[in-house]
N, C-alpha and C positions, 0 to 999 in steps of 0.2 A: 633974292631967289637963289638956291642952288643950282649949279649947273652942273647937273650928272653925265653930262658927253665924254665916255672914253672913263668911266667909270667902272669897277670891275668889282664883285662883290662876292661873297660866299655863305650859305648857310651858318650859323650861330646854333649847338644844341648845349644847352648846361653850361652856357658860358664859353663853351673853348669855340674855338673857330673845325668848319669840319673842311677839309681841302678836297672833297670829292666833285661838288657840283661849282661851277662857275657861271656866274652872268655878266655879260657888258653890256651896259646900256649907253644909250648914244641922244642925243636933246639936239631940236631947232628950236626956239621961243620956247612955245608951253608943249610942245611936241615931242613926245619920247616914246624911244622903240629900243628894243635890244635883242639880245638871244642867249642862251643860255641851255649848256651840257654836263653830264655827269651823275654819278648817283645812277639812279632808273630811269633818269631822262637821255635817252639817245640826240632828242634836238629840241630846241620850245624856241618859243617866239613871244613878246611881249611889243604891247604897242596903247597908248595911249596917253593921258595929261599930264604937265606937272602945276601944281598951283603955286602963284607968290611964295607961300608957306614954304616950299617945297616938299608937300605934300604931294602922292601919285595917287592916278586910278587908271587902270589898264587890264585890257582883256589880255588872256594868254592861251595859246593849245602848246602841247607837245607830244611827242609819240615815246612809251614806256619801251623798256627793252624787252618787255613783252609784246610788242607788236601794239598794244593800248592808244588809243588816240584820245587825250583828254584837253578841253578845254576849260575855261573858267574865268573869273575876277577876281583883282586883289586892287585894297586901297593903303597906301604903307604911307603909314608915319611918322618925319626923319626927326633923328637926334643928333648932333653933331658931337661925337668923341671930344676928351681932352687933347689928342694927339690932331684933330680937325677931323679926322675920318668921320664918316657918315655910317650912321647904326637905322636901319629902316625895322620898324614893328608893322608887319604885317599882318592884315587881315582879310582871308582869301573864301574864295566861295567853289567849288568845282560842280559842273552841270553832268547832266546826261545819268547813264544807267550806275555808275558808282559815285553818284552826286556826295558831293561832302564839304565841310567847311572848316577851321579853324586858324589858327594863330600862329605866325613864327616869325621869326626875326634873321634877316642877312645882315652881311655886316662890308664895309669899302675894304677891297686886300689895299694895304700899303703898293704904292708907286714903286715899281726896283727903283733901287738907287743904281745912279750912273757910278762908273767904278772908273777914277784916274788910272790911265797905264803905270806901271812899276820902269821908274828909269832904271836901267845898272850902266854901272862905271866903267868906262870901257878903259882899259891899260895901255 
């Protein structure tokens, strides 16, 4: 099973990574929730399964930076990069009065790396 706790991820368009919107989601067992801003999204929230596979399915709302309050479902299905990262294909569903569906893909931002202090020589 993958463990996506403290995991950080970002939309994917045309291949390049976009660095506008960020999500972290956070796992107990098959339990996963997270949150996620940027883009048009002022705030969202995300909460639901992970399976063996580590495959999700989780409902989500957020509020647009038009004031919008949208809810929805997505079911995302993970690829693991050559580098280990995790590439999620999502497929998402949105409710209520601008109801709509489609396809997209986030992708794990890389860990910073820890950075060694610089010794200098002292005279």
């Amino acid at each position: 099973m993958i463990n996506y706790d403290g995991k950080r991820f970002r939309p994917v368009a045309d291949g390049a990574p976009e660095e506008s919107r960020v999500a972290v989601y956070h796992q107990d067992g098959d339990l996963l929730w997270g949150e996620f801003l940027g883009g048009r999204a002022r705030r969202g929230a995300l909460t639901g399964t992970a399976a063996p596979d580590g495959s999700l399915d989780f409902a989500y709302c957020m509020v647009l930076d038009d004031g919008e309050v949208v809810s929805g479902h997505c079911r995302s299905t993970p690829n693991v990069l050559s580098d280990g990262r995790i590439r999620l294909d999502e497929v998402w569903e949105r409710f209520g009065d601008h109801a709509s569906s489609g396809v997209s893909v986030i992708e794990e931002i890389p860990a910073p790396q820890a950075t060694r202090p610089v010794r200098t020589r002292q005279p």
